[in-house]
SEKOL-748899 format. One line per 4 residues: their letters; for each residue x, y, z of N, C-alpha, C, O. Coordinates in steps of 0.001 Angstrom, whole numbers, plus 500000, padded with zeros to 6 digits. Layout:
<nodes>
a	X:Y:Z:X:Y:Z:X:Y:Z:X:Y:Z ~ ...
</nodes>
This chain:
<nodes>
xxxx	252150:810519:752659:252956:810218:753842:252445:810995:755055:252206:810339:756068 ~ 252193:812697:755077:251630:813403:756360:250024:812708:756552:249231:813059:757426 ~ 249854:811988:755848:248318:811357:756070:248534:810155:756856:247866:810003:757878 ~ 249416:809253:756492:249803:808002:757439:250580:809025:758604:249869:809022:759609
xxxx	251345:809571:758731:251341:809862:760146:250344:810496:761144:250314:810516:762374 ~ 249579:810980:760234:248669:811923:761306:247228:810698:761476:246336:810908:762297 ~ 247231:809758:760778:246322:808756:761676:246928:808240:762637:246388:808028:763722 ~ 248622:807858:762259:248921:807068:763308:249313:807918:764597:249636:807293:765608
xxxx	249302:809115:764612:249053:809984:765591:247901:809898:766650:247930:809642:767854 ~ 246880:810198:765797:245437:809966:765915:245125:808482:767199:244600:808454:768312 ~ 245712:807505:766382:245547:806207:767071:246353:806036:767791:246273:804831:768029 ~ 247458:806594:768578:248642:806187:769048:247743:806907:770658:247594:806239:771681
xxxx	247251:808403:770486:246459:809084:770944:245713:808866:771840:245766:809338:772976 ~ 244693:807878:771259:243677:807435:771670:244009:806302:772453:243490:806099:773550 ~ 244920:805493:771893:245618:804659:772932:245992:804742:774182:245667:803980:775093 ~ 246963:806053:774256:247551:806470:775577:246235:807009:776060:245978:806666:777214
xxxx	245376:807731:775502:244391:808119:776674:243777:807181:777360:244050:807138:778559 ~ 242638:806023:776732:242482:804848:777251:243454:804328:777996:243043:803742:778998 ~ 244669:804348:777832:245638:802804:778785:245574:804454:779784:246120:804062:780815 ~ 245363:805411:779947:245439:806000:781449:244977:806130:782230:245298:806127:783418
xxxx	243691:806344:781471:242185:805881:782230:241696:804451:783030:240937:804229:783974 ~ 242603:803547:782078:242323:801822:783063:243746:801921:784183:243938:801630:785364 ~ 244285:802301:783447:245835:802214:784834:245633:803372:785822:246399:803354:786786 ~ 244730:804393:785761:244291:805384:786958:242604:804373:787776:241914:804667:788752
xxxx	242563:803817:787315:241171:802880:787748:241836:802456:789128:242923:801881:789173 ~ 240868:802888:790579:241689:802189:791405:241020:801131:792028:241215:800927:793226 ~ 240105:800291:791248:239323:798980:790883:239968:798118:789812:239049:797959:789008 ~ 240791:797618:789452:241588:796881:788617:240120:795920:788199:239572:796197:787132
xxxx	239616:794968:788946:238688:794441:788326:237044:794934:787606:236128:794317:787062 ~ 237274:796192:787922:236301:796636:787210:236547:797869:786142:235795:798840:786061 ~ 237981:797624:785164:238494:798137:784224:237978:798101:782858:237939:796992:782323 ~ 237537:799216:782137:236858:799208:780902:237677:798852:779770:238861:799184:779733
xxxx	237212:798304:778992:238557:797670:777568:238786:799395:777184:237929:800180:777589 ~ 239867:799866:776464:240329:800377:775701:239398:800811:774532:239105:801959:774196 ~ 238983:799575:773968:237949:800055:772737:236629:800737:773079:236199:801664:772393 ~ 235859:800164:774379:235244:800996:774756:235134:802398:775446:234193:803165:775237
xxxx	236138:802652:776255:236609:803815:776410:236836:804816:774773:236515:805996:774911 ~ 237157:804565:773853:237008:805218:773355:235747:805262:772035:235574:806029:771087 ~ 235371:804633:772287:233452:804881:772144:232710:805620:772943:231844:806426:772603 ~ 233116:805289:774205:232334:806662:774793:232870:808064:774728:232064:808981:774571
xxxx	233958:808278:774817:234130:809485:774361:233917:810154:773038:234017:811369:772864 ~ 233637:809334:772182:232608:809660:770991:231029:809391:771596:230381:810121:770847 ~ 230310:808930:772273:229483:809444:772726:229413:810735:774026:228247:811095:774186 ~ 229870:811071:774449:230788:812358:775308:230581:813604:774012:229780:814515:774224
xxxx	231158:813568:773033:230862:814496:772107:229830:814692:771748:229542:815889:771734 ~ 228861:813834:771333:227253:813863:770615:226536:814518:772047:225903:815558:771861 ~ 226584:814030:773346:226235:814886:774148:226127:816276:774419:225272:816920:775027 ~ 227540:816715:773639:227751:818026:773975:227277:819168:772870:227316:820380:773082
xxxx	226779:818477:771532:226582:818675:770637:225157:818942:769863:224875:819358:768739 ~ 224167:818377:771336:222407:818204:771711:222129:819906:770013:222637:821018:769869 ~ 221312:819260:769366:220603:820150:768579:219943:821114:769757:219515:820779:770861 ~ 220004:822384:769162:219266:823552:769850:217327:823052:770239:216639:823225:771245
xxxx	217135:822636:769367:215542:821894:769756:215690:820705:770580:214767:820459:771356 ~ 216771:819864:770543:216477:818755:771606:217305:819227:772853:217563:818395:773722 ~ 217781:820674:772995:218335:821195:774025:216939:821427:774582:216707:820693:775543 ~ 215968:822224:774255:215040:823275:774581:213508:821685:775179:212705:821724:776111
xxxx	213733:820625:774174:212354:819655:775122:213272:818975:775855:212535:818547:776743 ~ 214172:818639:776071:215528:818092:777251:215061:818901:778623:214795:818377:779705 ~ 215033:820233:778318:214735:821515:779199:213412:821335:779375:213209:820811:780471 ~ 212325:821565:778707:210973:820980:779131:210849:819684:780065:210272:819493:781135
xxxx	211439:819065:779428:211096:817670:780555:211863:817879:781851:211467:817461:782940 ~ 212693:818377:781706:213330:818626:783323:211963:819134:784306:211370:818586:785236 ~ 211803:820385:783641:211264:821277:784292:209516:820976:784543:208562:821666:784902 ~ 209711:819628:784154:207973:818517:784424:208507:817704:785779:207724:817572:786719
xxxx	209533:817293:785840:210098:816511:786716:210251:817267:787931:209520:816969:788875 ~ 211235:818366:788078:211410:819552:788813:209882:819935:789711:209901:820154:790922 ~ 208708:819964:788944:207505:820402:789428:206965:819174:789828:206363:819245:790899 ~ 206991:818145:789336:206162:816923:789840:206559:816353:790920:205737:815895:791713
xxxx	207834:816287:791127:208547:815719:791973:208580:816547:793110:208904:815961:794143 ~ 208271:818049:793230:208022:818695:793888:209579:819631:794906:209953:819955:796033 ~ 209949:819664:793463:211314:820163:794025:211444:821633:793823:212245:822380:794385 ~ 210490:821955:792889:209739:823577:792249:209022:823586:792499:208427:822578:792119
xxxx	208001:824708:793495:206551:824849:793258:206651:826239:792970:207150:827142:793642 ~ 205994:826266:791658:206014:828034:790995:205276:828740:791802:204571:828195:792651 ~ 205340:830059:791646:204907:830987:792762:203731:831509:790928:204217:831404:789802 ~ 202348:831979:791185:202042:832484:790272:201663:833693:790327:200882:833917:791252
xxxx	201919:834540:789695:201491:836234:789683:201711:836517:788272:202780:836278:787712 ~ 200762:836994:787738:200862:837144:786082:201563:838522:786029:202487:838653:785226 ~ 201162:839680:786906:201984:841075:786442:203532:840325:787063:204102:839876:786068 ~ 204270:840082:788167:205283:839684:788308:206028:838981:787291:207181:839213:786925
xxxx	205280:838147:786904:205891:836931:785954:206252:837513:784625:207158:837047:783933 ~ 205310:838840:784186:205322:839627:782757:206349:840911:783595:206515:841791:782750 ~ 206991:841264:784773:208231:841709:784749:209252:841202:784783:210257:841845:784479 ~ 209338:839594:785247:210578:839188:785174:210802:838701:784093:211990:838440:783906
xxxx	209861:838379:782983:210208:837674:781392:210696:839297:780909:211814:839425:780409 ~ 209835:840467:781080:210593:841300:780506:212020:841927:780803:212688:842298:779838 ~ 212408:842034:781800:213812:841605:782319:214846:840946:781168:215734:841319:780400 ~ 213990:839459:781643:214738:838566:781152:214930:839014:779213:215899:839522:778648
xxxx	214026:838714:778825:214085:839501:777344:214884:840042:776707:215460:839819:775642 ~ 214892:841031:777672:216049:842359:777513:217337:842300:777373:218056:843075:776742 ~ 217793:840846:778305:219051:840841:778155:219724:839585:777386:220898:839247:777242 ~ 218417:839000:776924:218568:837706:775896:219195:838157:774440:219949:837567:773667
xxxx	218502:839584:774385:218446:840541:773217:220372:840328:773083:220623:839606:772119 ~ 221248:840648:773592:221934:841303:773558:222817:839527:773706:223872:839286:773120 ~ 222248:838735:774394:223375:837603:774997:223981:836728:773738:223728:837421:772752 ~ 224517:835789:773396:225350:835118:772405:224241:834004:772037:224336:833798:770827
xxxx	223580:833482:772408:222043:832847:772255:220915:833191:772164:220069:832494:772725 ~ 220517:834334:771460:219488:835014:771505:218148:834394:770742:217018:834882:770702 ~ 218732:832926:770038:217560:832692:769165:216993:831406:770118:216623:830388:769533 ~ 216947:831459:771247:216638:830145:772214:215022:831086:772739:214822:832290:772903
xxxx	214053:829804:772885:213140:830327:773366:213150:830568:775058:212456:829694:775578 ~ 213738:831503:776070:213809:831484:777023:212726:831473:777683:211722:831994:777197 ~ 212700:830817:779055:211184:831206:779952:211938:830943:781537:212533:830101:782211 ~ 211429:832302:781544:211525:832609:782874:210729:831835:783970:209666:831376:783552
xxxx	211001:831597:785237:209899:831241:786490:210325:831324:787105:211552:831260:787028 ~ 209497:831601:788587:209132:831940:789326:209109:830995:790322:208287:830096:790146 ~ 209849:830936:791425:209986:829607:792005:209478:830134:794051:210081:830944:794755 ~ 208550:829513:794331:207626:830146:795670:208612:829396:796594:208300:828289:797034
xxxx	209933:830040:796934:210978:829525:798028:211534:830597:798560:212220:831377:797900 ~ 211294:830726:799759:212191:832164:800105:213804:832335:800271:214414:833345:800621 ~ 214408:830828:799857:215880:830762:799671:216232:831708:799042:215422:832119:798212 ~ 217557:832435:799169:217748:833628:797844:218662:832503:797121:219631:831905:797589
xxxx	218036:832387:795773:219027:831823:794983:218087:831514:793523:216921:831841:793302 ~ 219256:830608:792447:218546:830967:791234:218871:829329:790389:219254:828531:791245 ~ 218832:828922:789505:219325:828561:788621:218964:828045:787536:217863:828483:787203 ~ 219602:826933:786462:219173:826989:785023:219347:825605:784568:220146:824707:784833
xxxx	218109:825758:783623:218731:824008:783053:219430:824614:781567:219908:825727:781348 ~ 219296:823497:780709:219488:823760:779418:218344:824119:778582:217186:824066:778995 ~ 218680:824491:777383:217316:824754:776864:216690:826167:777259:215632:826396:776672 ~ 217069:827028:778017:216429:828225:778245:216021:828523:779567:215955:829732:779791
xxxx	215741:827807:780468:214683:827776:781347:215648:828221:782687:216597:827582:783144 ~ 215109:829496:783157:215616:829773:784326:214395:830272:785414:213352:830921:785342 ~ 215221:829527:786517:214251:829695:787599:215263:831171:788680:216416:831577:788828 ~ 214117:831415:789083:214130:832662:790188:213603:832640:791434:212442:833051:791433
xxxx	214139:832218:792830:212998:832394:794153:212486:833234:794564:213026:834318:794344 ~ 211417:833242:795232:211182:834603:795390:212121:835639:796825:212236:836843:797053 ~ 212653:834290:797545:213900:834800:798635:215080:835928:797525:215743:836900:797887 ~ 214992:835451:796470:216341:836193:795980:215733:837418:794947:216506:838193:794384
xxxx	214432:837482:794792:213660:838965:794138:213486:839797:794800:213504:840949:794367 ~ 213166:839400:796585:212808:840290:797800:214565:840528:798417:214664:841268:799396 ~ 215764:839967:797896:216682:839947:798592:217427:841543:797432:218087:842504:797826 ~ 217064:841292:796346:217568:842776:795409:216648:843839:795297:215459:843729:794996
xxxx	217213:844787:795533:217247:846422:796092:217379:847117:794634:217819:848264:794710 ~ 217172:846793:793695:216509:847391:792601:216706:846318:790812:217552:845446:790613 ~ 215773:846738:789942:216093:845921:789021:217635:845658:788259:217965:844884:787360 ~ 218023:846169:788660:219573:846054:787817:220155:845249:788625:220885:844563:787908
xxxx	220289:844864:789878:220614:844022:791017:219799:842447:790364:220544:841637:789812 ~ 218670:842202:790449:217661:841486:789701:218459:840672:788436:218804:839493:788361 ~ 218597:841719:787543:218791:841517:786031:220356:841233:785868:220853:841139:784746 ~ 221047:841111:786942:222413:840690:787150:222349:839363:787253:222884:838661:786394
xxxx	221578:838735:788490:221212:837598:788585:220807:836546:786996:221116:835466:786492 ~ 220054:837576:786764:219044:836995:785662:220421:836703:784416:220646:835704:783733 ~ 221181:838075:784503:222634:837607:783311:223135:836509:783577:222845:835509:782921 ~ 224112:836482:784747:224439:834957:785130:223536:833862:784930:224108:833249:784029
xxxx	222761:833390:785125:221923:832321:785122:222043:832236:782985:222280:831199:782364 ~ 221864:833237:782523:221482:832985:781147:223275:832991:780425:223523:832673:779262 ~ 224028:833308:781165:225519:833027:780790:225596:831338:780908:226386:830716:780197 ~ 224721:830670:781853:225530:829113:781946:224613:829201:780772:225423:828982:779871
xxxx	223823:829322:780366:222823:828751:779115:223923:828987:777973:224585:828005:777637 ~ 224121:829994:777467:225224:830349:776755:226323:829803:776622:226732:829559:775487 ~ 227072:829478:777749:228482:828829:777540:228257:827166:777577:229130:826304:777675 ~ 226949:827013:777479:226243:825573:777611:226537:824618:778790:226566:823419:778513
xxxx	226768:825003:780114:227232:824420:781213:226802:823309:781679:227425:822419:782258 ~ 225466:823402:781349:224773:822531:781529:225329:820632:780971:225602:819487:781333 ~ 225192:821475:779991:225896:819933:778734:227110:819344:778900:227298:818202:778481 ~ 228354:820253:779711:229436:820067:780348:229058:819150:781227:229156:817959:780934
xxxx	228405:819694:782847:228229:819024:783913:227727:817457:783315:228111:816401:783818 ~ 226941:817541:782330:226329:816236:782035:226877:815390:781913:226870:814380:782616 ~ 227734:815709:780591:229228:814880:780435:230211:814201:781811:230724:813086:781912 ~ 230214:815198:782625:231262:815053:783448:230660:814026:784729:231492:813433:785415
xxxx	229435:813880:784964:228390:813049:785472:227849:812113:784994:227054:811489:785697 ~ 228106:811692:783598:227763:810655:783229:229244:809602:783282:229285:808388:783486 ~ 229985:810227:783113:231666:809441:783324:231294:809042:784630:230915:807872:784590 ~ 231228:809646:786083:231750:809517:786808:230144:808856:787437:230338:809074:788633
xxxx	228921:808295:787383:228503:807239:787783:228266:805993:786786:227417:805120:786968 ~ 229255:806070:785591:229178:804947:784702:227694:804700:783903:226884:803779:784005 ~ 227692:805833:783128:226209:805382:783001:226373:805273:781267:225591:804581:780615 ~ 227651:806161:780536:227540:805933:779181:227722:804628:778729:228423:803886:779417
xxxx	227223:804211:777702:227924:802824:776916:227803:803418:775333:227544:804534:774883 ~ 228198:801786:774560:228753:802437:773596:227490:803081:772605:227786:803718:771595 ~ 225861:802815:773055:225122:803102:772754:224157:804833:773058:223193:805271:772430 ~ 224810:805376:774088:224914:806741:774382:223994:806789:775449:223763:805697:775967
xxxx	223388:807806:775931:222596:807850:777124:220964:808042:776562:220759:809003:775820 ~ 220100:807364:776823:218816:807608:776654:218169:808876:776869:218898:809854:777033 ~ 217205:808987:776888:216463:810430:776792:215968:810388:778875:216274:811211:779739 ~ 215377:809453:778968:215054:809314:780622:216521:809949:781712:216528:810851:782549
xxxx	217778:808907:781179:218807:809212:781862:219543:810580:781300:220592:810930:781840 ~ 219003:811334:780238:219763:812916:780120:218544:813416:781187:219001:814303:781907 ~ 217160:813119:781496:216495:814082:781807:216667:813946:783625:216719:814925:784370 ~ 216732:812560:784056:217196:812307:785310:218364:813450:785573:218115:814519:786130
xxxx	219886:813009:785012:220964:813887:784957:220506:815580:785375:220952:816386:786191 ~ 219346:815623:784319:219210:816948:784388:218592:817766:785754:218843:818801:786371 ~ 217604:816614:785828:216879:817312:787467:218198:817225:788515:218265:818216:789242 ~ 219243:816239:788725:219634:816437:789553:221055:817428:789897:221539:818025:790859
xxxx	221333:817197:788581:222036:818659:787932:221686:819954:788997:222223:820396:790013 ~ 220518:820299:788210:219969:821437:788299:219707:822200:790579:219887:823244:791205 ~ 219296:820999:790806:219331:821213:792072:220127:820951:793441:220160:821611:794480 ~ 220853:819566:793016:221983:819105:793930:223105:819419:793522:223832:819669:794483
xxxx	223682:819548:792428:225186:820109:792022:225274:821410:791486:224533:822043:790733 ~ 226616:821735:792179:226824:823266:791642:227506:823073:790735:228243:822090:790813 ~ 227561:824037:789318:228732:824280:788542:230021:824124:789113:230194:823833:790296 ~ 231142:824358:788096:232511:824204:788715:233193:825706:788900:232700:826735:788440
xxxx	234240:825642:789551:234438:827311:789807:234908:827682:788264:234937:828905:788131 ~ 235057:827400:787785:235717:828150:786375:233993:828238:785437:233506:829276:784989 ~ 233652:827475:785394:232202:827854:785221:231239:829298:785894:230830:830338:785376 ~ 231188:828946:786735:230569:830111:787848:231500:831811:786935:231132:832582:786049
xxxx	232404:831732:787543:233636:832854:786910:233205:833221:785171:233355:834306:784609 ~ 232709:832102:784654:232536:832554:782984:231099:832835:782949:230383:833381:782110 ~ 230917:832401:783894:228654:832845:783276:228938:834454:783646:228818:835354:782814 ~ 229497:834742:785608:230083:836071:786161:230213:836819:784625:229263:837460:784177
xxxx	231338:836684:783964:232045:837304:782830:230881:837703:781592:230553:838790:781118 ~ 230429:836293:781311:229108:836776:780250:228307:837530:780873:228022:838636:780413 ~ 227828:837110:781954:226439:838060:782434:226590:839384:782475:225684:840152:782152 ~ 227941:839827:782942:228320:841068:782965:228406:842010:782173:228289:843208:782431
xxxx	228727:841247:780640:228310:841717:779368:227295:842123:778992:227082:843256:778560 ~ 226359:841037:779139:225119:841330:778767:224393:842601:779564:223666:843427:779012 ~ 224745:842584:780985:224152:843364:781686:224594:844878:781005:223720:845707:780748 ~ 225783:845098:780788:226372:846203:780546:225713:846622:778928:225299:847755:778682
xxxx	225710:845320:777760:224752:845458:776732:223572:845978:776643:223149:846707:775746 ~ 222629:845327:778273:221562:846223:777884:221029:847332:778750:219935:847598:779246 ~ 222276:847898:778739:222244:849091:779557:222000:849506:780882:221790:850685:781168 ~ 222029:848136:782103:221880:848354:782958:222952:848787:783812:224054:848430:783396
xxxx	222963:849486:784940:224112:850016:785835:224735:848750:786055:224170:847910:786755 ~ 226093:848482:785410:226730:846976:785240:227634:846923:787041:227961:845760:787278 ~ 227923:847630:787876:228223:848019:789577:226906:847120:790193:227152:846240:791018 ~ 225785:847322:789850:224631:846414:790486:225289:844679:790750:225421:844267:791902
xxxx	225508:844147:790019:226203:842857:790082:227352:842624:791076:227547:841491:791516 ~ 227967:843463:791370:229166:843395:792611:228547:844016:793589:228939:843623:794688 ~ 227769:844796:793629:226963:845404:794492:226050:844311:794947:226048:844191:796172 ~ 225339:843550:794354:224114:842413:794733:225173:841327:795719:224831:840875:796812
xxxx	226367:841082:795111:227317:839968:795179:227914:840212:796830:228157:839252:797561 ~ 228065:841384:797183:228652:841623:798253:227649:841599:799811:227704:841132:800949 ~ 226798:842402:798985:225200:842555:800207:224651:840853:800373:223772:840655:801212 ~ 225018:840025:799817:224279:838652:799961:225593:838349:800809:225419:837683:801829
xxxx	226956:838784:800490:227873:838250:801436:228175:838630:802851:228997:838065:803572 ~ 227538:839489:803118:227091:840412:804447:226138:839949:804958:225973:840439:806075 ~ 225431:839253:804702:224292:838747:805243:224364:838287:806301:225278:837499:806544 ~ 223302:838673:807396:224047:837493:808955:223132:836037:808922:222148:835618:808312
xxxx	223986:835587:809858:222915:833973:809724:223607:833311:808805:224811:833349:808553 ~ 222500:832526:808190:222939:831291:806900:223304:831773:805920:222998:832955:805765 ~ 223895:831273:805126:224347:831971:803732:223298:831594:803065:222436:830716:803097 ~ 223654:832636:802360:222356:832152:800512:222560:831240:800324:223689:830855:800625
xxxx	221822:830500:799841:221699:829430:798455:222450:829714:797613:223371:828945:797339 ~ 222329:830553:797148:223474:831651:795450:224184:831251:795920:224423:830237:795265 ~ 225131:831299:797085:226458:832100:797639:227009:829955:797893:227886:829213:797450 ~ 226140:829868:798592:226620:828366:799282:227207:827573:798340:228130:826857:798731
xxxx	226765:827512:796732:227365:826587:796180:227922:826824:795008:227946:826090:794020 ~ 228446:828056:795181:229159:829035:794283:230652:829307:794877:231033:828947:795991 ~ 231356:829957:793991:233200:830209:794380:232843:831263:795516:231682:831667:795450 ~ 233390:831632:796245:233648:832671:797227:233608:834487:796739:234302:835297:796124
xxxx	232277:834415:797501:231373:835713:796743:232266:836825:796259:232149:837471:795218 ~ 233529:836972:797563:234304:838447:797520:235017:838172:796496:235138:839199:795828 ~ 235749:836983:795861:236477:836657:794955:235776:837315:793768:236222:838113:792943 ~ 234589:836786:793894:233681:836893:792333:233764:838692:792586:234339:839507:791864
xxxx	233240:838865:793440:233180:840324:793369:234476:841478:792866:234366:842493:792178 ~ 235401:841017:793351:236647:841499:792977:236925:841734:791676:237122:842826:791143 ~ 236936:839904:790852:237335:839836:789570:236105:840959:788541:236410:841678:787590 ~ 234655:840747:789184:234265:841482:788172:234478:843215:788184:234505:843848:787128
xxxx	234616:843839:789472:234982:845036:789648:236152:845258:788945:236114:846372:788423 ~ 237417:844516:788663:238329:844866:787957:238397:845569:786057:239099:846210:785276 ~ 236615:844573:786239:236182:844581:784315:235426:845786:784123:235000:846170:783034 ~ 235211:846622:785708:234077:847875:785590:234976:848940:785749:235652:849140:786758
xxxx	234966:849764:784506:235391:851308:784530:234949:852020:785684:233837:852502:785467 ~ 235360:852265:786774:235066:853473:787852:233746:854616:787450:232705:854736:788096 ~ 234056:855238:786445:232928:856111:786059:232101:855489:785049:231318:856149:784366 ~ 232274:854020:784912:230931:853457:784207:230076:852886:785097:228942:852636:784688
xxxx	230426:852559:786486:230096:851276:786977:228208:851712:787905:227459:850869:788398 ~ 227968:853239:787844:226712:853356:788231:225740:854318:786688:224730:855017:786777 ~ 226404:854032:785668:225902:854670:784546:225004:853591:783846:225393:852524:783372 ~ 223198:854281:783890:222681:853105:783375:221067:852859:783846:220426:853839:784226
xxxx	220510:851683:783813:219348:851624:783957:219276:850986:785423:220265:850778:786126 ~ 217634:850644:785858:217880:849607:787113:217623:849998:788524:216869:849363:789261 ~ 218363:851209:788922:218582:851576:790254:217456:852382:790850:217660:852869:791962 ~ 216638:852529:790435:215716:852959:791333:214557:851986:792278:213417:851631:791979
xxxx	215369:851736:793514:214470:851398:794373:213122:851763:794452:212440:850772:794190 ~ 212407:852779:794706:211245:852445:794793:210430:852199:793409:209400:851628:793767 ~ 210414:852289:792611:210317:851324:791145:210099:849982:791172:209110:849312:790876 ~ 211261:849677:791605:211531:847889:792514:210520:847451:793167:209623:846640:792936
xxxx	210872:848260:794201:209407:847662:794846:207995:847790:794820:207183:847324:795619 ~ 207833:848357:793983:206294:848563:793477:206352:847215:792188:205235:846731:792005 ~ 207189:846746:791538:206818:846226:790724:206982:844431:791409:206590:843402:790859 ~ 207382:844510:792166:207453:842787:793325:206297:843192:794674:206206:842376:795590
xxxx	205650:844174:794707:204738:844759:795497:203955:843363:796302:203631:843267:797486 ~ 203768:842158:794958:202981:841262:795656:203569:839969:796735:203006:839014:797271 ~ 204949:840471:796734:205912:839970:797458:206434:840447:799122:206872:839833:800095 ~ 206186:841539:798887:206591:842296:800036:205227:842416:801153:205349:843027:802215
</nodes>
């Protein structure tokens, strides 16, 4: 008997969600049946669900597109590039995804700003390596960016972009249209604020995991918000810097918040030397 009710739960369920979705449609003639609506949201799940290897060539192919298309042009410096993977490394060690092959780059834009596909791959400008005042400032950045990897944000936004230009059917999304999604993901849309706030939260962890002065991160967060002129890139399509700054200062012990690695400026700049 609790088995016949809890299907007909199940289906009663699925019902009301579909009939809300066509009666919120404010196109009446271009209303999806019921049965298909809930086929795609079983494809909605398999999306979100991408194997760790078809996360990581999903992420490769972006990041072919990204460069071809000429929306990345990498900046190359082999000692630079072997400090910011080691950076990066460091705090992979410690993050909730540590068995992902990450790769860092290097992106020749003097915008200060950063971001990530799926699969590992985070980009860095060189506006936002010359914009931090020592590595722990740096490696804050570098946490956040590897927090959306972690909380898989990526795979979210996807979902939530494939609903909303109609592109799932009941056959799921091809490999071309996840990798399209993905380039434009990556560069025209920002995360959502509750997103932004949870990578903030992971990164902060991690940062504090691997021992860097975890104050660098509200410290980086505030000096980009002081800035005169244009805003960052970071800042422009992100929640409101002082906000972010606030919430994470609340998570930093007073006498922890400069205990740690990172802060030595001239260090810093000897090791981005080919930047300056």
């Amino acid at each position: 008997m609790f088995k016949y009710y809890r299907k007909l739960v199940y289906l009663l369920t699925s019902i009301f969600v579909a009939s809300s979705l066509i009666i919120t449609d404010v196109q009446p003639s271009n209303a999806i049946p019921w049965q298909e609506l809930i086929f795609r949201g079983i494809q909605l799940i398999q999306i979100n669900n991408i194997s760790d290897q078809q996360e990581r060539e999903i992420g490769g192919q972006i990041r072919q597109q990204l460069i071809s298309q000429g929306k990345v042009k990498l900046y190359r410096d082999e000692n630079l590039s072997a400090y910011v993977n080691q950076i990066g490394r460091r705090l992979v060690a410690v993050s909730g995804r540590p068995n992902i092959p990450y790769r860092f780059e290097i992106v020749d834009n003097p915008q200060v700003n950063a971001f990530a596909t799926m699969g590992g791959y985070i980009y860095l400008h060189t506006g936002l390596i010359t914009a931090a005042d020592n590595e722990a400032e740096l490696a804050s950045v570098i946490a956040h960016e590897i927090g959306h990897v972690v909380a898989r944000h990526s795979q979210k936004q996807m979902q939530q972009q494939a609903v909303t230009q109609g592109l799932l059917s009941v056959a799921g999304l091809d490999r071309t249209q996840v990798v399209q999604l993905g380039v434009a993901l990556a560069v025209d849309l920002p995360y959502s604020r509750q997103d932004e706030y949870e990578a903030d939260t992971v990164g902060l962890e991690m940062l504090k995991g691997a021992g860097y002065a975890p104050q660098a991160m509200v410290d980086f967060m505030r000096k980009l918000a002081k800035t005169g002129g244009r805003t960052p890139t970071l800042l422009s399509t992100h929640p409101a810097s002082g906000d972010r700054a606030i919430a994470l200062e609340q998570k930093i012990p007073a006498s922890r918040g400069y205990q740690g690695d990172g802060l030595d400026e001239q260090a810093y700049r000897y090791q981005i030397r080919s930047l300056l």
